[in-house]
C-alpha positions in Angstrom: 2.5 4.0 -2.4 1.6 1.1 0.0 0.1 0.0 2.8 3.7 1.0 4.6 3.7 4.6 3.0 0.6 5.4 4.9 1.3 3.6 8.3 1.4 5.3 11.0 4.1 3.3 13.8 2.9 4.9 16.7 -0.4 3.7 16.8 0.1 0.6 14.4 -2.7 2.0 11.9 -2.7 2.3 8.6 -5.2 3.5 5.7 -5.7 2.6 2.2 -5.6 4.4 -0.7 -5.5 2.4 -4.1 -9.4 1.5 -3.5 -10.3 5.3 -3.5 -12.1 4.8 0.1 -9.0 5.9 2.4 -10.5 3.4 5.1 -8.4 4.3 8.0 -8.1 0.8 10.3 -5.7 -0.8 13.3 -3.0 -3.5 12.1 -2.5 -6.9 13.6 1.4 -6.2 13.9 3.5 -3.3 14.9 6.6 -2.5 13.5 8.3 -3.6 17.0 6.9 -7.6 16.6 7.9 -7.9 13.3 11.3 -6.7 13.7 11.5 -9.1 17.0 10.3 -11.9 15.1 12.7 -11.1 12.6 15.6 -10.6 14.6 14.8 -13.9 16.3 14.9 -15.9 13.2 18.6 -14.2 12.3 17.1 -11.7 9.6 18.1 -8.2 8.8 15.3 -6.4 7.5 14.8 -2.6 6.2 11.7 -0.5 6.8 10.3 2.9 6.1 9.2 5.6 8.0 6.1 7.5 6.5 7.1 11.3 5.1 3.5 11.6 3.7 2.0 14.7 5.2 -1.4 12.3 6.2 -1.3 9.0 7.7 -3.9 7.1 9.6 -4.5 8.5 13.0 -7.2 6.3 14.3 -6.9 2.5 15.2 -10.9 2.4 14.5 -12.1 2.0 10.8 -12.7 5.7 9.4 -12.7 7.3 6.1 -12.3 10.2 4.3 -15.6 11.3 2.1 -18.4 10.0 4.3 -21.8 9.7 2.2 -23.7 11.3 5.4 -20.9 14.7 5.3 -20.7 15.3 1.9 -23.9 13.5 0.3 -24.8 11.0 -2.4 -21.0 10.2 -4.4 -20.4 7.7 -7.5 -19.6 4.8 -5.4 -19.1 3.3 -1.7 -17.1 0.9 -0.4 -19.9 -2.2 -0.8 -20.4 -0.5 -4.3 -18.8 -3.7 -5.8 -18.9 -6.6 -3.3 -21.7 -9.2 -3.2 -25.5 -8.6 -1.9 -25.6 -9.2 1.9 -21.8 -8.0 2.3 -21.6 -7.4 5.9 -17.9 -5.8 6.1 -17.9 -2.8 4.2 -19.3 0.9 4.8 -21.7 2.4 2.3 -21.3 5.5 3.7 -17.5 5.3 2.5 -18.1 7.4 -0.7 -15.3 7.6 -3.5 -15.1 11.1 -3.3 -16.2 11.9 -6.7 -19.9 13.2 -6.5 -22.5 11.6 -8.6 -22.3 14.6 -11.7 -18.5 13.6 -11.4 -16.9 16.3 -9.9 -14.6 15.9 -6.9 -15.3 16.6 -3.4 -13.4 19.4 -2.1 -13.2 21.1 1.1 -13.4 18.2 3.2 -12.0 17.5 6.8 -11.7 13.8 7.3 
């Protein structure tokens, strides 16, 4: 999936997956401007409506497998950016513990 499998339309929030954080953040569109700005320009457009059983439910930045919950995991969301990296969370573990087993049980 996408970005648009995990969006959530009524509260123009989405989270991502592929990067194995599941950060949780707002959007800066909602489905309604984009289809206005489309419609204004002549376009025709289709979208999608989400049938994943979890999709972002908070406009603020949240993840799944906080470091502070469920302790020390393989690697955070600043694991790979540069020194002095001011946007990302290191407590937004992976989800894989550092012996490399999986977290389980957890309640995001």
């Amino acid at each position: 999936g996408d970005v648009q499998t995990r969006y959530n339309f009524s509260l123009s929030a989405a989270n991502s997956g592929a990067d194995y954080y599941f950060i949780g953040s707002a959007q800066d569109f909602t489905w309604q401007t984009f289809y206005e700005q489309a419609n204004k320009n002549g376009l025709s457009f289709w979208t999608q409506i989400p049938a994943m059983g979890w999709v972002s439910g908070s406009k603020t930045k949240e993840w799944s497998f906080s470091q502070k919950k469920y302790g020390a995991q393989k690697s955070n969301e600043c694991t790979n950016q540069p020194d002095g990296t001011t946007w990302c969370a290191e407590d937004a573990g992976n989800g894989v513990w550092i012996n490399g087993s999986n977290v389980v049980g957890n309640d995001p």
